[in-house]
C-alpha positions in Angstrom: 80.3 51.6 -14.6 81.3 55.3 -15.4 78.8 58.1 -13.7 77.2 59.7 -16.4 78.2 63.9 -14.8 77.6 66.6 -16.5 81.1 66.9 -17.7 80.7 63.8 -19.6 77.4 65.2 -21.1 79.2 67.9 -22.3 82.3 66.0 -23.7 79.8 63.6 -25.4 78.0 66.3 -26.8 81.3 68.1 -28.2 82.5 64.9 -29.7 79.2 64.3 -31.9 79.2 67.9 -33.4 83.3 67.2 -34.3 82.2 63.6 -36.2 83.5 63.1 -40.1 79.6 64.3 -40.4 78.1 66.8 -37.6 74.6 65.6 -36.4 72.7 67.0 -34.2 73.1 67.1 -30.3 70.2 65.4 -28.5 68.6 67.6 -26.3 68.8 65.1 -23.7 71.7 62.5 -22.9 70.6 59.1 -20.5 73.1 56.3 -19.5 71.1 53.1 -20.5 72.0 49.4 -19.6 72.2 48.9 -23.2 70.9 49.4 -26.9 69.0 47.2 -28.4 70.4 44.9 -31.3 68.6 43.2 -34.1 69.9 39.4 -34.0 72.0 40.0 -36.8 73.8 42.7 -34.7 72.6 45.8 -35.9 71.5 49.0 -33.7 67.7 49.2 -33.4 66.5 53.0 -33.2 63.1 52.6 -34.5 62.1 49.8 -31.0 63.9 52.6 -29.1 61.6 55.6 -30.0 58.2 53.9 -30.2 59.0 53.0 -26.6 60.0 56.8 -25.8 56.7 57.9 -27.2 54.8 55.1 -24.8 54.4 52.7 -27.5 54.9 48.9 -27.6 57.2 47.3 -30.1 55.5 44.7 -31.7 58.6 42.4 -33.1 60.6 42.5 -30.3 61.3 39.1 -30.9 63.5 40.4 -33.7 65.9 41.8 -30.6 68.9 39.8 -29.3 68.5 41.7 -26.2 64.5 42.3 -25.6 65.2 43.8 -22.3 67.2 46.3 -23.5 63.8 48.2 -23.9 63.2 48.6 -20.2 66.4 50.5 -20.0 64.4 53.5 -21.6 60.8 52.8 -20.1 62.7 53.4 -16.8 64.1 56.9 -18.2 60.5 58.1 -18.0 59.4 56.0 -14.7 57.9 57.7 -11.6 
């Protein structure tokens, strides 16, 4: 895989602000196993933040990839 350095932070933070459509930077940039997909293929952002905010998702049966999840518990592990 490729190290997540601060370098990259920065270039990956330089290349949302320069999209079509500037949104915001987020304040804090994690390398994850993977995002987690709906079974029809679709990003899932919703899963992601009630799990950032300690929560449990209650259709992650909807997910192609539940374990995707446990990519972000682990950001906040320990």
């Amino acid at each position: 895989g490729i190290a997540l350095t601060d370098e990259l932070r920065q270039r990956l933070a330089r290349r949302i602000r320069q999209a079509p459509t500037p949104r915001p930077v987020p304040r804090h940039i994690h390398a994850v196993p993977a995002i987690p997909d709906t079974l029809s293929g679709k990003k899932v952002e919703k899963a992601v933040r009630t799990v950032l905010a300690g929560g449990a998702v209650d259709n992650a049966d909807a997910l192609a990839n539940p374990e995707s999840l446990d990519g972000f518990r682990d950001l906040f592990d320990g």
